[in-house]
C-alpha atoms as an extended CHARMM CRD file, in Angstrom:
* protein
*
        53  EXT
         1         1  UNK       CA             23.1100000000       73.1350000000     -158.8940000000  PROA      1               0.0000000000
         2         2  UNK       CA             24.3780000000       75.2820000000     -156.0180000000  PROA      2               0.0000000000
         3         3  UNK       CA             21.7970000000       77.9300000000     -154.2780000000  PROA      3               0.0000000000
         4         4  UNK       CA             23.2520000000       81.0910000000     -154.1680000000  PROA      4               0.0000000000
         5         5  UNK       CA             21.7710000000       84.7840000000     -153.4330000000  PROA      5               0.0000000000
         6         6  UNK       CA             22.3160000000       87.9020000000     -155.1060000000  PROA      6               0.0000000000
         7         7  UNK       CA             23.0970000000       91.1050000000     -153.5500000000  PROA      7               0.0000000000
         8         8  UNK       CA             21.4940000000       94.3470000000     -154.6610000000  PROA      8               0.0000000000
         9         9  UNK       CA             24.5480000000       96.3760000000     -155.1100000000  PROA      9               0.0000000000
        10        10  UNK       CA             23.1230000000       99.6800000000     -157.1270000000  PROA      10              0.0000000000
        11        11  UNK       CA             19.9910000000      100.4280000000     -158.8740000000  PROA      11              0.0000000000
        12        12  UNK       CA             18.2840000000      103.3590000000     -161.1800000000  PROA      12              0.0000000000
        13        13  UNK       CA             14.7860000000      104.4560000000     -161.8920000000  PROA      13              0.0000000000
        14        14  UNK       CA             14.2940000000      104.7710000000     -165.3260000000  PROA      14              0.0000000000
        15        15  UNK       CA             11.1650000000      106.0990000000     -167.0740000000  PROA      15              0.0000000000
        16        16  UNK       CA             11.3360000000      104.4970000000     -170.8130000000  PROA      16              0.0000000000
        17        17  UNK       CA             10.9120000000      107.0010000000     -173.3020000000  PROA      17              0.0000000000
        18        18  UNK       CA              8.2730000000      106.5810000000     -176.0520000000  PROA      18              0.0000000000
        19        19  UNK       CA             10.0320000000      104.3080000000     -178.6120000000  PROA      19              0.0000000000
        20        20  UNK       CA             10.5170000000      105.1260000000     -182.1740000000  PROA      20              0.0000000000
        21        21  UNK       CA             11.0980000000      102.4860000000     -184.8130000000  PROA      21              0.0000000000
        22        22  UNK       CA             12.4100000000      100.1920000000     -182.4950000000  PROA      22              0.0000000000
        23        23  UNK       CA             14.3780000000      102.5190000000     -180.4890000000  PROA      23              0.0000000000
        24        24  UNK       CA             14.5460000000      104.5310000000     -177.4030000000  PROA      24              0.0000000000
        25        25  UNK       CA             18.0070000000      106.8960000000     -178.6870000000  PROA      25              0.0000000000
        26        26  UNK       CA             19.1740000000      105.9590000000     -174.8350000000  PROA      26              0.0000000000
        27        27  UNK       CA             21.8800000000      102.8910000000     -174.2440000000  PROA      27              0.0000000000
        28        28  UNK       CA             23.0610000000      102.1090000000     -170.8420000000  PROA      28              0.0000000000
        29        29  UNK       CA             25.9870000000      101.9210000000     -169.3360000000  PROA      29              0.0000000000
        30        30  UNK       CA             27.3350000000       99.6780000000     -166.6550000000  PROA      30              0.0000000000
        31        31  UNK       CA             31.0600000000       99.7760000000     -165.1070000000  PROA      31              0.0000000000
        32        32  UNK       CA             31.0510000000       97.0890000000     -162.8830000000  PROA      32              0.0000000000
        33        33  UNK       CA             34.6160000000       97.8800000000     -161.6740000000  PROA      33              0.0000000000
        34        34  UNK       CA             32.7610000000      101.4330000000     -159.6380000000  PROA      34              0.0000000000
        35        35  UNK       CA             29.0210000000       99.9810000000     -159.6180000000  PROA      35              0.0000000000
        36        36  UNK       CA             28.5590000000      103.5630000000     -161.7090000000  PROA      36              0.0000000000
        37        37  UNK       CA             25.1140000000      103.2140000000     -163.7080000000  PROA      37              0.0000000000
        38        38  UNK       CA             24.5870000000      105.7610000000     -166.9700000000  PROA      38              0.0000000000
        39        39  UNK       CA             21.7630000000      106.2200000000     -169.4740000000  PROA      39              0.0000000000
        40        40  UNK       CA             23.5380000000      107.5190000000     -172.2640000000  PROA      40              0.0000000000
        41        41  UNK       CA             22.0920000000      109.3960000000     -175.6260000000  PROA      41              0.0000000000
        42        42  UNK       CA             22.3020000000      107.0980000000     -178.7710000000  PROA      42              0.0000000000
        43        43  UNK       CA             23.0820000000      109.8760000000     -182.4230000000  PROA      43              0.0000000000
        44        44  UNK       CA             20.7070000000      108.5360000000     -185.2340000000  PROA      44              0.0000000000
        45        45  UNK       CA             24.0460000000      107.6080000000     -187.2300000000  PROA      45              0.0000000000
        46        46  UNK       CA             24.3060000000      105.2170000000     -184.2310000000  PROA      46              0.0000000000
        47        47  UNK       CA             21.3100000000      103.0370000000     -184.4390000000  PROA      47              0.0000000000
        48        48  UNK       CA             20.9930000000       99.9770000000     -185.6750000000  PROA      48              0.0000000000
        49        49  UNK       CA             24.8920000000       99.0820000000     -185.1760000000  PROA      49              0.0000000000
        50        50  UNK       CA             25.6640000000       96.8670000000     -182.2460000000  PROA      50              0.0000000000
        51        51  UNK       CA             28.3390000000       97.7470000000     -179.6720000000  PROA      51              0.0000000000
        52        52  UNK       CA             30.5490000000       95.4720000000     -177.6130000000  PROA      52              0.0000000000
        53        53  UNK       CA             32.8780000000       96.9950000000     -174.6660000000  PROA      53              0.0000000000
């Protein structure tokens, strides 16, 4: 296999919440079109479902 290096193009501090249950109510968010990084709330209704985008 090839060596290659990676390039640190954006990064975020993040202090984890306590979790509850298995969850944090935060998802992230990544567009890797703008490098933009987001935490994002997760609604109760939300949890447990899985989401694809």
């Amino acid at each position: 296999m090839a060596d290659f290096t990676l390039k640190e193009i954006k990064s975020l501090k993040y202090n984890r919440p306590e979790i509850s249950k298995g969850y944090t109510d935060h998802s992230l968010h990544i567009n890797v079109s703008s490098s933009d990084i987001n935490i994002r709330p997760v609604e109760k209704e939300g949890q447990g479902k899985i989401y694809r985008g």
